[in-house]
C-alpha positions in Angstrom: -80.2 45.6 37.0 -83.3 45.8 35.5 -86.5 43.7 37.4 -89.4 43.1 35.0 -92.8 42.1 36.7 -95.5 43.7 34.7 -95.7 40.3 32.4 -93.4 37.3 32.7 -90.7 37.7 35.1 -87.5 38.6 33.7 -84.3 40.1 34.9 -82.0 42.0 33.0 -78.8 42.9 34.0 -75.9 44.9 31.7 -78.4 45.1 28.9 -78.5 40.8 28.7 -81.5 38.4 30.4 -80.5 36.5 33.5 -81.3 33.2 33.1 -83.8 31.9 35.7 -84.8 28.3 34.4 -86.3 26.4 37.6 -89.4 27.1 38.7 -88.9 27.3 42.4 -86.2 30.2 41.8 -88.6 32.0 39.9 -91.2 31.7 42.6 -88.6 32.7 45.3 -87.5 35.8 43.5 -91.3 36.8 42.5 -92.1 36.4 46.3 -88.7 38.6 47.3 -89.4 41.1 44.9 -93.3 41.4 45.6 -92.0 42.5 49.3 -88.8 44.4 47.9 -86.9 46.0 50.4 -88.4 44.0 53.2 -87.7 40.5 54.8 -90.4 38.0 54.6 -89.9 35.0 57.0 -88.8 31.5 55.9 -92.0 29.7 57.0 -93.7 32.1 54.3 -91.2 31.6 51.7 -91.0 27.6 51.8 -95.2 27.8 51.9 -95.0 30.3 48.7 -92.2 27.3 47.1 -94.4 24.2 48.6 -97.5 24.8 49.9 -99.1 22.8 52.4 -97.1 19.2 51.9 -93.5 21.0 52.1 -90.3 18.3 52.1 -88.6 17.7 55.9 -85.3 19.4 54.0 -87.4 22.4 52.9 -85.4 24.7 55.2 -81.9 23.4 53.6 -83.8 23.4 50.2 -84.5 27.0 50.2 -80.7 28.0 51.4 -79.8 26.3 47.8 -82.3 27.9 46.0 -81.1 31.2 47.7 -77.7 30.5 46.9 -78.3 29.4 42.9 -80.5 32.6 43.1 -77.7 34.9 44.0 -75.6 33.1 41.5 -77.8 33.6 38.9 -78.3 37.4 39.3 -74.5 37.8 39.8 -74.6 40.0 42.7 -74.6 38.6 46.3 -75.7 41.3 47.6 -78.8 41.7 45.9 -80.3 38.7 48.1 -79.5 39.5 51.8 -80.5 37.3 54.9 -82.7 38.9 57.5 -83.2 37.5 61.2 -86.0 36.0 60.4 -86.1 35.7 56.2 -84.4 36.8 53.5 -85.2 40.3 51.5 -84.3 41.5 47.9 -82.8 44.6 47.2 -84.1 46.9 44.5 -82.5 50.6 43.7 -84.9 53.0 42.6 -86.0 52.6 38.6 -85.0 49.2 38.7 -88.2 47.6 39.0 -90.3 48.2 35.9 -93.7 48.3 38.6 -91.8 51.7 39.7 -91.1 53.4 36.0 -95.1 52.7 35.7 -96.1 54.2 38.7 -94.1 57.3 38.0 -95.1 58.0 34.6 -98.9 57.6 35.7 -98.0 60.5 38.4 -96.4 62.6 35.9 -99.8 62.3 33.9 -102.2 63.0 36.8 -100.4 66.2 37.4 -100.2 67.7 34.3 -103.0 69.8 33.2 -102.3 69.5 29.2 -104.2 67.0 28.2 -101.7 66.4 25.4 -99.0 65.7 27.7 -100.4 63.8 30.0 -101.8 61.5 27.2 -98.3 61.1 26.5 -97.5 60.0 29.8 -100.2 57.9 30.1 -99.3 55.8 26.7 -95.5 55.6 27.9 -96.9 54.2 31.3 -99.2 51.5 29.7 -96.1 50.8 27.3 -94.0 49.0 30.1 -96.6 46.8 30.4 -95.7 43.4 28.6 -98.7 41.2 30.0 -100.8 40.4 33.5 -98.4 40.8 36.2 -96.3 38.2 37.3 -97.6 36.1 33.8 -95.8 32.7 35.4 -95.6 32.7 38.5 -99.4 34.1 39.2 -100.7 31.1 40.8 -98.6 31.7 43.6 -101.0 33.1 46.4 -98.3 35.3 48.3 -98.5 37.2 45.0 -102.5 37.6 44.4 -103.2 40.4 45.9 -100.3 42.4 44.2 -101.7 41.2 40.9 -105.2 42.9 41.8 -104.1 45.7 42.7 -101.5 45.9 39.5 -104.4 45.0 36.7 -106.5 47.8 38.9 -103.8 50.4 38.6 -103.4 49.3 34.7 -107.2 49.8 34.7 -107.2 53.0 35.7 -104.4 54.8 34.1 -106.1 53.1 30.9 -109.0 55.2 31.9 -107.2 58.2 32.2 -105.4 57.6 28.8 -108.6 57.6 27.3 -110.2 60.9 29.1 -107.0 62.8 28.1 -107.5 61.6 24.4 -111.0 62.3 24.6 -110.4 65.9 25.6 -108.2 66.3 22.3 -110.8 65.2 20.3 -109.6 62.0 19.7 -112.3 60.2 20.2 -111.9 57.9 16.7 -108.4 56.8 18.1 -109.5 55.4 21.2 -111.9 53.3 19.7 -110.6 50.1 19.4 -108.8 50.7 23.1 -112.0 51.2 24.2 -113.5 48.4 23.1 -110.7 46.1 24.3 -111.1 47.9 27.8 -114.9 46.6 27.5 -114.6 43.2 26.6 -111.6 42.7 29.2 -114.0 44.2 32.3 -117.5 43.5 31.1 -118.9 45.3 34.5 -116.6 48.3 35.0 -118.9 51.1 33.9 -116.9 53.9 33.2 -115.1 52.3 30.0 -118.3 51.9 29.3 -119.5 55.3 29.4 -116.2 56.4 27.7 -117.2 54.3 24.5 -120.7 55.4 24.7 -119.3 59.1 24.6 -116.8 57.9 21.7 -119.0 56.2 19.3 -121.5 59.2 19.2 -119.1 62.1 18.6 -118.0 59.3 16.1 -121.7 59.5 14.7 -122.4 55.6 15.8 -125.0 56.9 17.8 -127.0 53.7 17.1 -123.7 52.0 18.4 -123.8 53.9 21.4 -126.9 52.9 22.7 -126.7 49.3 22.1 -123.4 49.3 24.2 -125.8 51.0 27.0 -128.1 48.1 26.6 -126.0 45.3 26.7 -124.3 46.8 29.9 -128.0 47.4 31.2 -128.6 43.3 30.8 -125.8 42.1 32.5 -125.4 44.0 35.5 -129.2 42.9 35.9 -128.7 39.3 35.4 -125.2 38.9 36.9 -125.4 41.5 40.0 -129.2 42.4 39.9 -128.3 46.0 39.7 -129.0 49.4 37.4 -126.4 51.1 35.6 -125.1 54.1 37.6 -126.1 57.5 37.5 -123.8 59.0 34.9 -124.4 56.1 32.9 -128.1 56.8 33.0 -128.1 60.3 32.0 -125.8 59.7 29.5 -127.9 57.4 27.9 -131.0 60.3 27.7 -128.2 62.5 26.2 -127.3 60.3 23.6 -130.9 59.7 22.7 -131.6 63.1 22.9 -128.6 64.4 21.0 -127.6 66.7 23.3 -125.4 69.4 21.6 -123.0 69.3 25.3 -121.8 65.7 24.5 -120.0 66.9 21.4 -116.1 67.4 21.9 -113.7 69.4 20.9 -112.2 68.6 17.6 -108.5 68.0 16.7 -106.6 70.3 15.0 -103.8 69.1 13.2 -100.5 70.1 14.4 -98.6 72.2 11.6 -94.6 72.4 11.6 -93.7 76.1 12.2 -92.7 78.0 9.0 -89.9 80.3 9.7 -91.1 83.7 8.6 -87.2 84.6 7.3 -87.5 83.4 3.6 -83.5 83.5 3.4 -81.3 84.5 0.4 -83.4 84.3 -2.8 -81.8 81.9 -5.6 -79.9 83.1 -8.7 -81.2 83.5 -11.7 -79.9 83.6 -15.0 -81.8 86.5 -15.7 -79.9 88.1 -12.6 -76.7 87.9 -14.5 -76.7 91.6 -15.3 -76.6 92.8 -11.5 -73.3 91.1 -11.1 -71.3 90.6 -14.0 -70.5 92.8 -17.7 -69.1 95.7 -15.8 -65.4 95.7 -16.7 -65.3 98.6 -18.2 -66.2 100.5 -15.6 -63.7 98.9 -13.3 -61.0 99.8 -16.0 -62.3 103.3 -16.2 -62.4 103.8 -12.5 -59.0 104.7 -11.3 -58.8 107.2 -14.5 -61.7 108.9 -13.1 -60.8 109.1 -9.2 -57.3 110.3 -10.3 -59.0 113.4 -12.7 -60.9 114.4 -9.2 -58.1 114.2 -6.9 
């Protein structure tokens, strides 16, 4: 079973999608899955499916929607009944929030930046949207959705930093300037496109992204832009030789230093052939020795 959160919901199970039409079973298995593992009470479950006007039969309603719920993901036992609640089971690198979270860990601890760039781009690739795309109205589920887009955020960060140490600083570019105009006020994308553009030579480019930064955190929080912000800016204007990065060196195929059996040649004709004669002669000669 394969549990998708990290855009729509979507369940995949023996490599085909689970069909999950109503909008109430979607809720109920967004809200299970949100708290995987653990049981979260009924009184929470019918306020995540009704809010604050809930029907006298919602108790009875959401045993049905349980039951269609288990139907649809063809496995009983994937839905279990708690005391007080229900719970849904996961397995481990079922739920797609997992395979993210492990792939960013396998990039923060590697100290090649070309690896962990790797793992970085595969971790941002199981992203399909904003978490929980459909059912992210739902308030049970809010507060996971922060802190998913902040985790995307920041692995997104780290993508860049590792690209930047390669000297990739052209590629990231138009990543950067998504990152940007997605969080208008987080600074350090900021400062990463700052450092881009001017070992681009967009110096010019750099600086005005400085400014525009500069104006809003004054008008919309009445605050400066940090300190590494700040002294980057006076680096940039100054052209300080430390801002410029390393530079990528193209990665050439080995060459196997063993050229191999040269080809034959017409011209090598006389090295193997036209010697019948003394093969004829041969045995004449060994038998005048012997």
């Amino acid at each position: 079973m394969d549990f998708r959160v990290l855009g729509p919901l979507e369940v995949v199970r023996d490599s085909r999608p689970v069909e999950l039409n109503a909008a109430k079973q979607r809720t109920l298995l967004a809200v299970l899955i949100c708290h995987r593992d653990r049981a979260v009470p009924r009184d929470q479950l019918v306020d995540a499916l009704w809010g604050s006007s809930p029907p006298r039969s919602a108790a009875d309603n959401l045993r049905v929607y349980v039951y269609h719920l288990r139907r649809a993901l063809g496995d009983r036992a994937r839905i279990v009944r708690r005391p007080h609640g229900y719970a849904a089971l996961v397995a481990p690198g079922e739920l797609d929030v997992d395979r993210f979270g492990e792939l960013a860990r396998q990039g923060r601890e590697s100290s090649n930046p070309r690896t962990a760039a790797a793992a970085f781009r595969r971790a941002l690739d199981v992203w399909r949207g904003a978490p929980y795309a459909d059912v992210a109205s739902v308030p049970m589920l809010r507060e996971e959705t922060r802190r998913l887009e902040e985790c995307r955020e920041t692995v997104s960060e780290l993508y860049v930093d590792a690209e930047l140490a390669l000297g990739r600083h052209v590629e990231v570019l138009a990543d950067l300037t998504r990152l940007v105009a997605a969080y208008p006020l987080r600074e350090r994308p900021h400062a990463q496109l700052m450092l881009a553009l001017h070992r681009a030579g967009r110096r010019v480019e750099a600086l005005a992204v400085y400014d525009r930064l500069r104006v809003r955190l004054a008008d919309e929080v009445g605050l400066d832009p940090n300190l590494r912000l700040r002294r980057l800016h006076l680096a940039v204007l100054r052209g300080d030789a430390t801002l410029e990065g390393p530079v990528e060196v193209p990665r050439v195929p080995p060459v196997c230093p063993f050229p191999g059996p040269a080809a034959f040649e017409a011209t090598d004709a006389p090295l193997f052939s036209g010697r019948e004669h003394l093969v004829a002669e041969g045995p004449a000669r060994l038998a005048r020795w012997s």
